[in-house]
C-alpha positions in Angstrom: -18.0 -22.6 8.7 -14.0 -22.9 8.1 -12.7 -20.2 5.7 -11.0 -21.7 2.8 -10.0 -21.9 -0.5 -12.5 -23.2 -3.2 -10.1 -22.4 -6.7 -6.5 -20.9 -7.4 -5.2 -20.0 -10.5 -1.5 -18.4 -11.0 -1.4 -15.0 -12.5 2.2 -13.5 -13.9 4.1 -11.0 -11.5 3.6 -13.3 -8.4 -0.4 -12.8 -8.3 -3.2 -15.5 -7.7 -6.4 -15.2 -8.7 -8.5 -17.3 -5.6 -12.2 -18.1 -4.8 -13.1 -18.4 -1.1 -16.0 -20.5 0.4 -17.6 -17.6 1.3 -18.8 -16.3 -2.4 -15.0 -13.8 -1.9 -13.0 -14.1 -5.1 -9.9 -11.6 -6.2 -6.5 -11.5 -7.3 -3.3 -10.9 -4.7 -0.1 -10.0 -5.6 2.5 -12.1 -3.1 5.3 -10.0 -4.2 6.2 -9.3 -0.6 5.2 -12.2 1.0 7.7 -14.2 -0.8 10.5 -14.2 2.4 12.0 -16.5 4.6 13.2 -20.3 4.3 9.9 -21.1 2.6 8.6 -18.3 0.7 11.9 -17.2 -0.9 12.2 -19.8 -3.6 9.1 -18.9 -5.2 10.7 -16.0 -6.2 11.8 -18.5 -8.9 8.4 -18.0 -11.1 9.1 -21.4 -12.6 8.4 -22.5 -8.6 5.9 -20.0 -7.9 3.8 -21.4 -10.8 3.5 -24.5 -9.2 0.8 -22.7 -6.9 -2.4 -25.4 -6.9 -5.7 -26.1 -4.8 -5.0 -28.4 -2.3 -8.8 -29.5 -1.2 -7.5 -31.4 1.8 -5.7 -28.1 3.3 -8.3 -25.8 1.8 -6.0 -23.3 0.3 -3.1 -22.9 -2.0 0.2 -25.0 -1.8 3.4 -25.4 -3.7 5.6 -28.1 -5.0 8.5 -27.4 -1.8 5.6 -27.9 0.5 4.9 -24.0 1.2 0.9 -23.1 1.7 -0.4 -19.8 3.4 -3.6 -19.7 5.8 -7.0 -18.8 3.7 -7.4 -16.5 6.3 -4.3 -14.8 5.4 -4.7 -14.5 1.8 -8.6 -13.3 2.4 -7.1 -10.3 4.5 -4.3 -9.6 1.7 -6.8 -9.8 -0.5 -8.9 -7.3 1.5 -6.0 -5.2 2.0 -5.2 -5.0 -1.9 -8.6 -3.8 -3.4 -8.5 -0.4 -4.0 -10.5 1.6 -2.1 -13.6 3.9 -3.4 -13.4 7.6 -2.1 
């Protein structure tokens, strides 16, 4: 089975809230992912909040045409839950 998006929703302070086809679900903070000819106008949060499911690609895109890899935003979201000592 493909890894990939199932639901997005935009959060405030760069974050998405996303569901994964594999029962995963969480909220990432894209804060510092937002770089390079792509990424950096959705520092505009009007832009940014154009974040939506695309079901064809199977993960989030914007309205300029950026989209990251599910399997990227599963390991920031892996990355970003606090870990239990």
């Amino acid at each position: 089975m493909f890894l990939h998006t199932t639901h997005v929703e935009v959060r405030s302070s760069y974050r998405l809230y996303l569901e994964f086809n594999n029962n995963l679900r969480g909220e990432v903070n894209l804060i510092d992912e937002l770089w390079g000819e792509m990424f950096e106008p959705l520092k505009d949060e009007r832009l940014f909040a154009t974040a939506h499911q695309d079901d064809a690609l199977g993960t989030v895109v914007w309205a300029n045409g950026a989209d990251l890899a599910p399997e990227f935003l599963l390991y920031l979201l892996q990355q970003q839950i606090p870990q239990v000592a």
